[in-house]
DOLOMAR-706020 format. One record per residue (C-alpha): residue in one letter; x, y, z. Coordinates in steps of 0.05 Angstrom, whole numbers, plus 32768, in hexadecimal, padded with zeros to 4 digits. Layout:
residues N
   rest   east   north     up
      A      X       Y      Z
...
end
This chain:
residues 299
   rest   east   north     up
      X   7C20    7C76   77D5
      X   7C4A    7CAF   77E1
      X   7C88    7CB2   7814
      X   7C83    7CD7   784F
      X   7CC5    7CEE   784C
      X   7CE3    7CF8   780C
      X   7D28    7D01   77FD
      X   7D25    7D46   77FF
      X   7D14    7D50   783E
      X   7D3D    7D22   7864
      X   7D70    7D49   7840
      X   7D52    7D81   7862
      X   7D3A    7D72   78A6
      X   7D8A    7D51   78A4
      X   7DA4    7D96   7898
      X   7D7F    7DBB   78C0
      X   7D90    7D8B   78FF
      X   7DD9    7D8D   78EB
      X   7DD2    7DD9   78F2
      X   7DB0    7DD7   7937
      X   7DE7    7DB1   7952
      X   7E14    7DDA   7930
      X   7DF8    7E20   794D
      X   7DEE    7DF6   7995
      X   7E38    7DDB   7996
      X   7E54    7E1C   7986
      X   7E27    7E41   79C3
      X   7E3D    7E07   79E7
      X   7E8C    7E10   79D6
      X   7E82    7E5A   79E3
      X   7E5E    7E49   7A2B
      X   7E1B    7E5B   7A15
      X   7DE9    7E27   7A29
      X   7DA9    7E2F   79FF
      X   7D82    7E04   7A26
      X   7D88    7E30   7A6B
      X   7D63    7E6E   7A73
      X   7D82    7EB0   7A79
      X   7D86    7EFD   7A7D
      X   7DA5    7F22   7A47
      X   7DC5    7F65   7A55
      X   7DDA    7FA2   7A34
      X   7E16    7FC9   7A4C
      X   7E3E    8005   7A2E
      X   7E8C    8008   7A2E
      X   7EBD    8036   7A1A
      X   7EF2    8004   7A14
      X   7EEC    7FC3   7A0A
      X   7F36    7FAA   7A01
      X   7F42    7F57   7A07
      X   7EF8    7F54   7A10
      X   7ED7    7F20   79E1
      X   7E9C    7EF3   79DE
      X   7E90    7EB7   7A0A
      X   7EB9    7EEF   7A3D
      X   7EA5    7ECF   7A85
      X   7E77    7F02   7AAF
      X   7E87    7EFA   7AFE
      X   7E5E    7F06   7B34
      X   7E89    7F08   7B78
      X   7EBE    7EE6   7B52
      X   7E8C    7EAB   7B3B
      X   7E75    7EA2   7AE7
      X   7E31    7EB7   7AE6
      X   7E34    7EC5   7A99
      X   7E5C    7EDA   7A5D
      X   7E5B    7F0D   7A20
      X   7E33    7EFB   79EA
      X   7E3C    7F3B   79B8
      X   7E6C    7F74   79AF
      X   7E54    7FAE   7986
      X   7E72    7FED   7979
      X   7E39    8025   7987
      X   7E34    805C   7947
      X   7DF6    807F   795F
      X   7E26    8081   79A7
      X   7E72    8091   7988
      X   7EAB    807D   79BC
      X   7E82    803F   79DA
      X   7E79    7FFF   79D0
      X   7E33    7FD7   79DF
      X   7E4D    7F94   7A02
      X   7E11    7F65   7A0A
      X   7E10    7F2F   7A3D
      X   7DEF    7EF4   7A54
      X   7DEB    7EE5   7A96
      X   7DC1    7EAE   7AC1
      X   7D70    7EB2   7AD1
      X   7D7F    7EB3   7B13
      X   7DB0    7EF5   7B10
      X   7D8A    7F3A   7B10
      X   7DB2    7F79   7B0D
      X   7D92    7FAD   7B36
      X   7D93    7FF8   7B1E
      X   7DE0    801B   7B32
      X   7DFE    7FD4   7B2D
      X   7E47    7FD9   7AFC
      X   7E66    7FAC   7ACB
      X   7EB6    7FB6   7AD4
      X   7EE9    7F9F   7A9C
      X   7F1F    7F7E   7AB8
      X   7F5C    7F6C   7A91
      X   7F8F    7F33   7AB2
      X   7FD9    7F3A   7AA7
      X   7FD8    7F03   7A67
      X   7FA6    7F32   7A3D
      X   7F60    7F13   7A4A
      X   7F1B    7F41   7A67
      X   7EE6    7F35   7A89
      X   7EA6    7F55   7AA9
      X   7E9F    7F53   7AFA
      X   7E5F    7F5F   7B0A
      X   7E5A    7FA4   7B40
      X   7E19    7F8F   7B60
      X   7DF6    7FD5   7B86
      X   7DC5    7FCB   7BB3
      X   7D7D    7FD8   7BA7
      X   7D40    7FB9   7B96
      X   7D2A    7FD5   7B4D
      X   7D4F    7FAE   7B16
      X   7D61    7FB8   7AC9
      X   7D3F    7FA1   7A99
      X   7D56    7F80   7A53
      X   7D4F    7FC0   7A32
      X   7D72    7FEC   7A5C
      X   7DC6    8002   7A51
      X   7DF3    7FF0   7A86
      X   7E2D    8023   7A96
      X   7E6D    8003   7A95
      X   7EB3    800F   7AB3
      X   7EFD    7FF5   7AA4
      X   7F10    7FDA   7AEB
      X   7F5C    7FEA   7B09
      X   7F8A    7FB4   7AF3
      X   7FC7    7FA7   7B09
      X   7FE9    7FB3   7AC2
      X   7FCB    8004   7ACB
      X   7FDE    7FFE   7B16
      X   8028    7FF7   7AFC
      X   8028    8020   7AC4
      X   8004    805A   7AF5
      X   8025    8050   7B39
      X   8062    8029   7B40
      X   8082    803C   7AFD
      X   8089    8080   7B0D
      X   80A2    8069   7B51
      X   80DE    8047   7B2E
      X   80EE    8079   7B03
      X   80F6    80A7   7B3F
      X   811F    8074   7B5D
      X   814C    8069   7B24
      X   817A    80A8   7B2F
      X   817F    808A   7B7A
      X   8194    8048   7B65
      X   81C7    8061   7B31
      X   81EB    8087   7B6E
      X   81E6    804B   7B97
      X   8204    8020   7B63
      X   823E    8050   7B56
      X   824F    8057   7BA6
      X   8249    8000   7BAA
      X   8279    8005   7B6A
      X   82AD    802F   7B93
      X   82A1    8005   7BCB
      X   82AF    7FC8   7BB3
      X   82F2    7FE9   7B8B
      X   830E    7FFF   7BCF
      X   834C    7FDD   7BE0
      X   833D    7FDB   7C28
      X   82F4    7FAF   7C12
      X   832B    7F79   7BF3
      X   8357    7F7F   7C34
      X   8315    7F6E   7C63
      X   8307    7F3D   7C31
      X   8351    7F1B   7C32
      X   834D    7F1D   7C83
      X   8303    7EFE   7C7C
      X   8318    7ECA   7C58
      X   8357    7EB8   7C8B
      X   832A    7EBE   7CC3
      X   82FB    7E8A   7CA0
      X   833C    7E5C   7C98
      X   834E    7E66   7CE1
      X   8307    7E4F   7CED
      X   830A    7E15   7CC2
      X   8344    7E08   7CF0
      X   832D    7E03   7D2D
      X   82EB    7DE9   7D1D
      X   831E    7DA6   7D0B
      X   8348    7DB2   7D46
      X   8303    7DAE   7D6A
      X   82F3    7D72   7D51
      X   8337    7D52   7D59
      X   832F    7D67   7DA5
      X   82EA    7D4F   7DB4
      X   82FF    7D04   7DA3
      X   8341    7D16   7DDE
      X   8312    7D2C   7E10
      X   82DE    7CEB   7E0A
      X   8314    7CC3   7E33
      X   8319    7CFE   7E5D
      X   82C7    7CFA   7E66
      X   82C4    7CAA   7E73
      X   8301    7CB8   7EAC
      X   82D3    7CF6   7EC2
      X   829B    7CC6   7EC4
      X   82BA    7C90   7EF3
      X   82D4    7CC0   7F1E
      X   8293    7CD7   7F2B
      X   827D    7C95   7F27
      X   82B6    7C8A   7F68
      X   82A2    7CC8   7F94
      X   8253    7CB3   7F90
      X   8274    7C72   7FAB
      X   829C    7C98   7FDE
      X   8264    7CBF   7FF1
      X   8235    7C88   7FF9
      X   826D    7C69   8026
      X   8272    7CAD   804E
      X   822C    7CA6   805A
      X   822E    7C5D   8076
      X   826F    7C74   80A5
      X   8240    7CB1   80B6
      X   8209    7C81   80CF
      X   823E    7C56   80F5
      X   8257    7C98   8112
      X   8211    7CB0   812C
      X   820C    7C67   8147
      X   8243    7C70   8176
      X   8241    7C82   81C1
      X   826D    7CBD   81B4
      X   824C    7CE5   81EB
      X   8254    7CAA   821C
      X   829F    7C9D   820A
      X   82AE    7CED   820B
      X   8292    7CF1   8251
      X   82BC    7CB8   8262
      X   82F1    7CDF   824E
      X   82E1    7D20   826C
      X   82DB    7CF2   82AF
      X   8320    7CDD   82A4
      X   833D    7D16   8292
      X   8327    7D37   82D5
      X   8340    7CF9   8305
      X   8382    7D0A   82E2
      X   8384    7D4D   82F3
      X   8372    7D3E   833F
      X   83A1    7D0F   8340
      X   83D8    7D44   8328
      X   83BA    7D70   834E
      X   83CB    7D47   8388
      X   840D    7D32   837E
      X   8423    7D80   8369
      X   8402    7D8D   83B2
      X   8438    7D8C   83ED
      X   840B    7D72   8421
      X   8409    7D2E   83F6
      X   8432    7CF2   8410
      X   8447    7D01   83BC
      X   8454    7D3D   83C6
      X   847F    7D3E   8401
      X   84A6    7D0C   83DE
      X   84AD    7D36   83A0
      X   84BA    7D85   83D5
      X   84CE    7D6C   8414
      X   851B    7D6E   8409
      X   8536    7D57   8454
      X   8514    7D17   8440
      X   8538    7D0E   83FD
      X   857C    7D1C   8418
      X   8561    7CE6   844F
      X   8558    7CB1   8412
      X   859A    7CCB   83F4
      X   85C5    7CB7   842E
      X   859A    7C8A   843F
      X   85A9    7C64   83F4
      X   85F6    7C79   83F9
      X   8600    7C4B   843B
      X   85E0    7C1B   8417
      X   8609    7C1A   83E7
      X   8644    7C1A   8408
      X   862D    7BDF   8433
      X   8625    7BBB   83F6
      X   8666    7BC3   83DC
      X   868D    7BB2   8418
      X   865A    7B6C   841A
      X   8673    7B64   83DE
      X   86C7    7B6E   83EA
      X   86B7    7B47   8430
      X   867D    7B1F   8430
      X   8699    7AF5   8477
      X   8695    7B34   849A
      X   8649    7B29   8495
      X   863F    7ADF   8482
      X   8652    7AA1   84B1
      X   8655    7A65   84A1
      X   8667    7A2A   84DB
      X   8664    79E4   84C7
      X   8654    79B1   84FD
end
């Protein structure tokens, strides 16, 4: 009975599967899956530099495909036919763009420029392509010329900051800077050395306030005690007084006064005066001869 498989072609059928996985592995390193369905473009460029296969194709800044094939076009010179495979699901409608865009490290990529519109390419239709602005041209075409337009400028301002900074009076301000900073530093210290002297001064700040709240509290309490007293009572008291003096002085300045007449009436003083004289003359001779007045008989 003969083998089914003879040496041969298990050889063979080995091969051939080591060659499948082969061509699948490298589709798969490059991004291509073979197993998904998809939508292969064509699309013309004029320049194609850092564009290679497995390139990623973007739609709205999301992978939606890559380049399978770059081939130069000799029927077409000047242009280059880039082929691309994007997903099923992505249909390019008629007017829509692929732009090349290069990043600043050297790498390219399609972005897909999707126009609006309901008829769509088919396989066997030629995209037009177009190199999108990058920054690297943005540079090179705007701000370069910018700078060398500057340049002159910034030569003249460097040669007026050189004489500047050469000019003896610069060093001078300098010089006086620098003092004034060490005065600074000076009194910042001094500052410091002062705020631990006025600390006491704050804690004997402190209880003196402490001492007049106390003071005022007890102002308050000798208030109360105040507007507790009968001043009004005791004032009209002495109002009352006050008037019983002056009647009575009154009275006694008056002539017709028995005080009065004593004090004005001078007949009656002279009266007293002699009066007080005899008086005292009687007294002194009672005292040189007291038997002229006294007797004394014994029985």
């Amino acid at each position: 009975m003969r083998k089914l498989f003879t040496r041969e072609i298990l050889i063979g059928l080995i091969l051939f599967l080591s060659l499948s996985i082969l061509f699948v592995g490298i589709d798969y390193l490059k991004g291509i899956n073979v197993f998904k369905s998809s939508n292969l473009y064509n699309v013309s460029f004029t320049n194609v530099a850092g564009l290679t296969v497995a390139s990623p194709v973007t739609l709205n800044g999301m992978k939606v495909g890559q380049v399978t094939g770059l081939e130069y076009q000799y029927d077409n010179p000047g242009h280059v036919l880039v082929t691309v495979d994007l997903d099923e699901s992505v249909k390019m409608t008629k007017g829509t763009r692929l732009l090349l865009s290069t990043s600043i490290l050297g790498s390219a990529g399609l972005a897909i420029d999707m126009a609006p519109g309901t008829e769509y390419y088919t396989n066997d239709d030629i995209i037009e392509g177009a190199s999108a602005p990058d920054l690297m041209s943005d540079i090179s075409n705007e701000i370069l010329p910018e700078i060398v337009e500057l340049l002159p400028r910034l030569t003249s301002i460097a040669a007026h900051i050189d004489t500047v900074v050469s000019d003896p009076a610069l060093l001078a301000t300098i010089k006086r800077l620098d003092g004034i900073s060490r005065n600074l530093e000076m009194m910042s210290s001094e500052l410091a050395s002062a705020s631990g002297k006025i600390e006491p001064v704050l804690t004997n700040t402190k209880d003196i306030t402490d001492n007049l709240d106390e003071i005022s509290s007890d102002l308050k309490v000798l208030s109360a005690e105040l507007k507790a007293l009968p001043i009004k009572e005791t004032m009209d008291n002495v109002k009352a007084t006050t008037d019983n003096i002056a009647e009575i002085s009154a009275k006694v300045n008056s002539k017709d006064s028995s005080l009065g007449m004593l004090l004005y009436d001078k007949g009656l003083y002279n009266h007293l005066d002699s009066t007080l004289m005899s008086l005292d003359s009687i007294l002194i001779d009672l005292r040189h001869n007291p038997k002229k007045y006294v007797n004394f008989k014994l029985f």
